[in-house]
C-alpha positions as CSV (number, residue, x, y, z in Angstrom):
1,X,-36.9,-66.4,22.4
2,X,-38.5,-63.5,20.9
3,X,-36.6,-60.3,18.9
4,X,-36.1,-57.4,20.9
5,X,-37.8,-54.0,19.8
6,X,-36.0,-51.7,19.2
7,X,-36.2,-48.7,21.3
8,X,-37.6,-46.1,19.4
9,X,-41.0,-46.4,17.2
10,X,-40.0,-46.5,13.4
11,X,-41.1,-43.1,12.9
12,X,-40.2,-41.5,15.4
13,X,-38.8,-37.7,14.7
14,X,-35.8,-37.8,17.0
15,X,-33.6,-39.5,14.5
16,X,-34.2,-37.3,12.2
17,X,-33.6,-33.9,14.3
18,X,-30.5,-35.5,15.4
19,X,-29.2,-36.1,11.9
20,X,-30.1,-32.6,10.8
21,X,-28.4,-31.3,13.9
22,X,-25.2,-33.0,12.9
23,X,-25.5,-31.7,9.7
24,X,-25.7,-28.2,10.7
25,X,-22.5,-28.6,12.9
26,X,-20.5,-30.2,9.9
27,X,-21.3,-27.0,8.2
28,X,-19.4,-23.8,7.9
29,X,-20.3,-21.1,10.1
30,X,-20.4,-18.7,8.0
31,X,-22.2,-17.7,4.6
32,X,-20.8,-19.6,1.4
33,X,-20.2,-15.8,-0.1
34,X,-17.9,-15.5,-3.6
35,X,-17.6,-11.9,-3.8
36,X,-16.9,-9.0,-0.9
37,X,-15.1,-5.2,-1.0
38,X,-13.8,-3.3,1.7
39,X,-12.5,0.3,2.3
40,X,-9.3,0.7,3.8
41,X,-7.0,3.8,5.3
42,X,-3.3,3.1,6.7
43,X,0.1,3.9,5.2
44,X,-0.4,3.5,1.4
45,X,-3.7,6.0,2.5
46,X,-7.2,5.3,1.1
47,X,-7.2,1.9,-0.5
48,X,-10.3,-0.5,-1.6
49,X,-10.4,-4.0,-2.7
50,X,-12.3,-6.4,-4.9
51,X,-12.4,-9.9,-2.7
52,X,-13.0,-12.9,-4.6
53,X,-13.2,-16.2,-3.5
54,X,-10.7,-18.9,-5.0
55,X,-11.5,-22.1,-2.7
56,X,-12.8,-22.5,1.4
57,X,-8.8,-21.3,1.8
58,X,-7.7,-18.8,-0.7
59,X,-9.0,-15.2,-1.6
60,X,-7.8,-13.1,-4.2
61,X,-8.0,-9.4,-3.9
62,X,-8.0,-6.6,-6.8
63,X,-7.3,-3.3,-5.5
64,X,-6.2,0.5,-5.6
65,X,-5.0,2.9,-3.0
66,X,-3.8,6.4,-3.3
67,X,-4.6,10.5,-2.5
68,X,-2.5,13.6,-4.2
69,X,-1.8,16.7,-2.0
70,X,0.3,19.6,-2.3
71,X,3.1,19.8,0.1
72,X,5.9,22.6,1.7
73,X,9.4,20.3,3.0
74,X,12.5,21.3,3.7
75,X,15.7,19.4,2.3
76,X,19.2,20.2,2.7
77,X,18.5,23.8,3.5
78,X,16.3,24.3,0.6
79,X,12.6,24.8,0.9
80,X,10.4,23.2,-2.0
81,X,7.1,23.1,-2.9
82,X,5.2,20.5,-4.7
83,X,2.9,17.4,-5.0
84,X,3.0,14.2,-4.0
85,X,1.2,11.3,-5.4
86,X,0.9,7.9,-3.9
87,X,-1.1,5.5,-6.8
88,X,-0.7,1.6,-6.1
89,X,-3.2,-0.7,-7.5
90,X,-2.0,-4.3,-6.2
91,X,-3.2,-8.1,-7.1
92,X,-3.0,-10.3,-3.6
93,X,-3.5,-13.4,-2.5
94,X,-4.8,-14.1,0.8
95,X,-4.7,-17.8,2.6
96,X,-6.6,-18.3,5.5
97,X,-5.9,-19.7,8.8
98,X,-6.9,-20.6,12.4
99,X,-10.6,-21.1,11.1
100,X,-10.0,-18.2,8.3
101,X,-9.5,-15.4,11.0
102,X,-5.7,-15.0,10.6
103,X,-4.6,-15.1,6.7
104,X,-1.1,-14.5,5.1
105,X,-0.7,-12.7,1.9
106,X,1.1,-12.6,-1.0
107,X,0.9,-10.9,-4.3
108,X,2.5,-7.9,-6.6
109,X,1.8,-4.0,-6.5
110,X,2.2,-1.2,-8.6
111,X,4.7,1.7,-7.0
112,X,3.4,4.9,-9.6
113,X,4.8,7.1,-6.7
114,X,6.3,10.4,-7.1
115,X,6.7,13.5,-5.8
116,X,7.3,16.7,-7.9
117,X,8.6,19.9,-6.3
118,X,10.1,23.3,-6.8
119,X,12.9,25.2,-4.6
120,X,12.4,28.5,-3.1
121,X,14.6,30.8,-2.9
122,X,15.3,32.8,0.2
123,X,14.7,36.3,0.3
124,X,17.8,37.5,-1.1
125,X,16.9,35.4,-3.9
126,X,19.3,32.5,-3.5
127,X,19.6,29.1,-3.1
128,X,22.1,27.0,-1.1
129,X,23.2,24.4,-3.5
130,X,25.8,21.4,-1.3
131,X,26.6,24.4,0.8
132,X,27.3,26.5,-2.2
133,X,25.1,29.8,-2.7
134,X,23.7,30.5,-6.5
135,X,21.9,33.9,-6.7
136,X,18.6,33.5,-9.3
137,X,19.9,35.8,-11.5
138,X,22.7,33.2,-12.5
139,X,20.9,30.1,-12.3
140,X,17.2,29.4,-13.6
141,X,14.0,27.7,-11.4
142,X,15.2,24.7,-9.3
143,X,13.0,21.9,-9.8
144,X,13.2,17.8,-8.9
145,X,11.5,14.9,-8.7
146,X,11.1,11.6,-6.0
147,X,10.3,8.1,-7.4
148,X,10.2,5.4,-5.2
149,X,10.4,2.7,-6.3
150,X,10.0,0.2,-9.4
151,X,7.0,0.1,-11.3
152,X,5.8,-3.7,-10.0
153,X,7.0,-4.7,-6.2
154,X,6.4,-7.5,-4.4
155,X,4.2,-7.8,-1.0
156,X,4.2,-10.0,1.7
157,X,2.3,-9.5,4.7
158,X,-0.4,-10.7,7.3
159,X,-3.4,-9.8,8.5
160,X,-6.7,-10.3,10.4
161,X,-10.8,-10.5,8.7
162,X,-12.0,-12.4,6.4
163,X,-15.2,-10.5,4.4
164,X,-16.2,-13.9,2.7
165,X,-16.2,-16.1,6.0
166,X,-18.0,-13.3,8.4
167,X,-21.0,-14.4,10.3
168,X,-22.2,-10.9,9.1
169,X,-22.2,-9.0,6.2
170,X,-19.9,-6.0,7.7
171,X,-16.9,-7.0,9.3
172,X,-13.4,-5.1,10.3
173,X,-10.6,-6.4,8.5
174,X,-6.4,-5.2,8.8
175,X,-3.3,-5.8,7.4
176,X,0.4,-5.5,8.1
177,X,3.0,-6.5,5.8
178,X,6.1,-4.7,3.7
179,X,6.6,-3.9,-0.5
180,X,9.9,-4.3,-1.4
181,X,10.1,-1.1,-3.6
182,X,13.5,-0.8,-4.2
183,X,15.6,1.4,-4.2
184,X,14.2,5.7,-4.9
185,X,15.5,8.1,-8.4
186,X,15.8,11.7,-7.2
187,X,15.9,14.4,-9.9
188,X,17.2,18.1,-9.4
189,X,18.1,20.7,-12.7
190,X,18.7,24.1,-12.7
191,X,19.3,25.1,-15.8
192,X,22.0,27.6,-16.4
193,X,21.5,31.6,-17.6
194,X,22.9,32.5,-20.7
195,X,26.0,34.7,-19.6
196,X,27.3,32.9,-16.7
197,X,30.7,31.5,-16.1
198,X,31.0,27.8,-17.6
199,X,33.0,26.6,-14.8
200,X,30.3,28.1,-12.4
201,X,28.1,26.2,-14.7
202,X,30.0,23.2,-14.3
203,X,30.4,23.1,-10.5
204,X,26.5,23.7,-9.9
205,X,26.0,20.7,-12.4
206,X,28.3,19.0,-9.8
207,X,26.7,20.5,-6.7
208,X,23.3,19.4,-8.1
209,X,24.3,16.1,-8.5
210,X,25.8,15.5,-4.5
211,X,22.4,16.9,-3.4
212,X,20.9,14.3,-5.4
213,X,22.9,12.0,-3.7
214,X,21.9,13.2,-0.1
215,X,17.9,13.4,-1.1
216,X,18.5,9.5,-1.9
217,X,20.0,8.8,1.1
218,X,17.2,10.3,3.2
219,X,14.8,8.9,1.2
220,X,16.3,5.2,1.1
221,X,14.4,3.8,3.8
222,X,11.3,4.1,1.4
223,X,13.2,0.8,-0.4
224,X,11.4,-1.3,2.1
225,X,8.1,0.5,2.4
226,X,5.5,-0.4,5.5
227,X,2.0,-1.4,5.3
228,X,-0.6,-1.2,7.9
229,X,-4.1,-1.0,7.3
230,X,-7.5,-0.6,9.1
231,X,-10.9,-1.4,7.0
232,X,-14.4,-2.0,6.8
233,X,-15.6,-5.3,5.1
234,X,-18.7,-6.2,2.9
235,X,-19.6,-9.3,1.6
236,X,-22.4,-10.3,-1.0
């Protein structure tokens, strides 16, 4: 009996497409980048990152985000005026899933976050102190100072992009996720004038010090501080 043939001539190109074709679906989809940026605004204001790639999972992202502006508030009846500054570099690490759409991240960021402020006094030239009224001419400039937070905090979050797995080089990305900041340091002097009463001077030490007390507990909720985020992606 003789040897079947086989079906196809020997060099015939089908084979070969087909095997080039299943090579191209074993591959990624998108371009093998190592390096990417994007530009960010959301709650910790305008942020941008340095994306580099660890493995097909892992990023790791350098960063900074922060503005300065000048600022009227009110507090406990007084009315300041001051800066705020928001400065937080941060060192993350992002770990893709669901294809390297969805990713959860991880990392450490710098809370250098303050704001510095002066009272104003009414127009009788007083301020109301816990409820207690100083005149200027007894008491010198009120001044205080917000920190929030520690100088390192941890981050944990989630969030949606991937600059080094886009099809594209531009791409959106966004994150939501929480620094534990712990807990705010108020500040507030006013220094007595030479002349007045020491006991006066020693009640509006302890009048200072309850206001303090009531800033931080307005302020407390900064201990867990929210971050959401909404950016445009590059990758090299």
């Amino acid at each position: 009996m003789s040897r079947l043939k086989p079906f196809l001539p020997p060099h015939h190109p089908l084979p070969a497409l087909a095997l080039a074709l299943l090579g191209l679906a074993a591959s990624p989809s998108w371009a093998d980048s190592q390096f990417g940026v994007d530009l960010k605004l959301g709650t910790l204001a305008l942020g941008a990152d340095l994306v580099v790639k660890v493995n097909e999972a892992v990023n790791l992202r350098i960063g900074y985000a922060g503005f300065g502006r000048t600022l009227d508030f009110n507090e406990n009846n007084i009315r300041y005026r001051g800066t705020a500054r928001l400065s937080t570099p941060s060192l993350l690490v992002d770990w893709a899933l669901l294809d390297g759409d969805f990713r959860v991240t991880g990392g450490l960021v710098g809370m250098k976050s303050h704001v510095d402020a002066t009272g104003i006094p009414t127009v009788y030239q007083t301020y109301t102190i816990n409820n207690t009224v100083y005149s200027t001419s007894d008491i010198g400039p009120l001044t205080g100072r917000a920190q929030f937070g520690s100088g390192i905090a941890p981050y944990v979050g989630m969030g949606w992009g991937n600059a080094l797995r886009s099809k594209r080089h531009w791409s959106w990305v966004a994150d939501l996720g929480v620094i534990y900041a712990g807990s705010p340091s108020v500040t507030l002097v006013a220094p007595c004038k030479e002349g007045l009463d020491p006991d006066v001077c020693a009640v509006l030490q302890t009048d200072l010090a309850a206001e303090r007390d009531k800033a931080v507990k307005d302020i407390i909720k900064f201990k867990w501080y929210p971050v959401a985020s909404l950016g445009l992606a590059y990758r090299f």
